[in-house]
C-alpha positions in Angstrom: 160.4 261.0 75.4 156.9 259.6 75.4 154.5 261.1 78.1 154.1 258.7 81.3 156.9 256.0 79.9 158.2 254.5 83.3 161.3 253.1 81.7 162.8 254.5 78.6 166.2 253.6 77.3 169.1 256.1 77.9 170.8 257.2 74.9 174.2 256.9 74.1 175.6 259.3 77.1 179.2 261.1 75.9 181.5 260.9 79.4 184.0 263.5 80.4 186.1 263.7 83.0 187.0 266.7 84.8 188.9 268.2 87.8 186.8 268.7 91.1 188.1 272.1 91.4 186.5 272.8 87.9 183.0 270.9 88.7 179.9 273.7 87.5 176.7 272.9 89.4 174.3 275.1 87.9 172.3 274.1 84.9 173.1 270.1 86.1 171.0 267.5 87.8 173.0 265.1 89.9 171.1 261.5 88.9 171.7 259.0 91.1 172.5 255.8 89.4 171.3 251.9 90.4 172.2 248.8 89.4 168.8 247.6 89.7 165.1 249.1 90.2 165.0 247.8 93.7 166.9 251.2 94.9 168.1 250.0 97.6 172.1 249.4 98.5 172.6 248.9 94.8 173.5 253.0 94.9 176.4 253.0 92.4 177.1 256.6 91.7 176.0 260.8 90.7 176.0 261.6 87.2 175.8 264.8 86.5 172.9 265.4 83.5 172.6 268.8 81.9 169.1 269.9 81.9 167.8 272.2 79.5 168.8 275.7 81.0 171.2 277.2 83.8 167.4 278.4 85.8 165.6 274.8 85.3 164.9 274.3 89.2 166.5 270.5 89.6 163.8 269.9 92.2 161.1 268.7 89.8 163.9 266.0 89.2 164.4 264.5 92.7 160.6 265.1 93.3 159.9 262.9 90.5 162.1 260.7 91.7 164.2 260.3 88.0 167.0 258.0 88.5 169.3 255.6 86.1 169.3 252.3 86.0 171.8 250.2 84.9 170.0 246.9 84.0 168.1 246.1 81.2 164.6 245.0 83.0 
């Protein structure tokens, strides 16, 4: 990642499916994902990124406000 890039591309992302009952919260970020920058009703869904550690506070996420988008812009 290059300091202060607004946009960067998202990798190749490897989905799984998995049971609710079996759904781990710690050590995950729920991203919300767009389908455009605008943010707006365009609210598709959570993903669920791993961050780097189970104690990495997702808070610096949200406060940063990271979210996916799906369009290329």
């Amino acid at each position: 990642m290059i300091p202060k890039e607004l946009y960067p591309e998202l990798p190749v992302v490897h989905v799984t499916a998995i049971d609710r009952k079996d759904i781990v919260s710690a050590g995950f970020y729920d991203c919300p994902v767009y389908v455009t920058s605008m943010r707006g009703g365009t609210y598709v869904f959570l993903a669920k990124l791993k961050m780097e550690s189970d104690e990495f506070d997702a808070r610096l996420w949200i406060l940063a406000g990271v979210a996916m988008i799906m369009a290329p812009e």
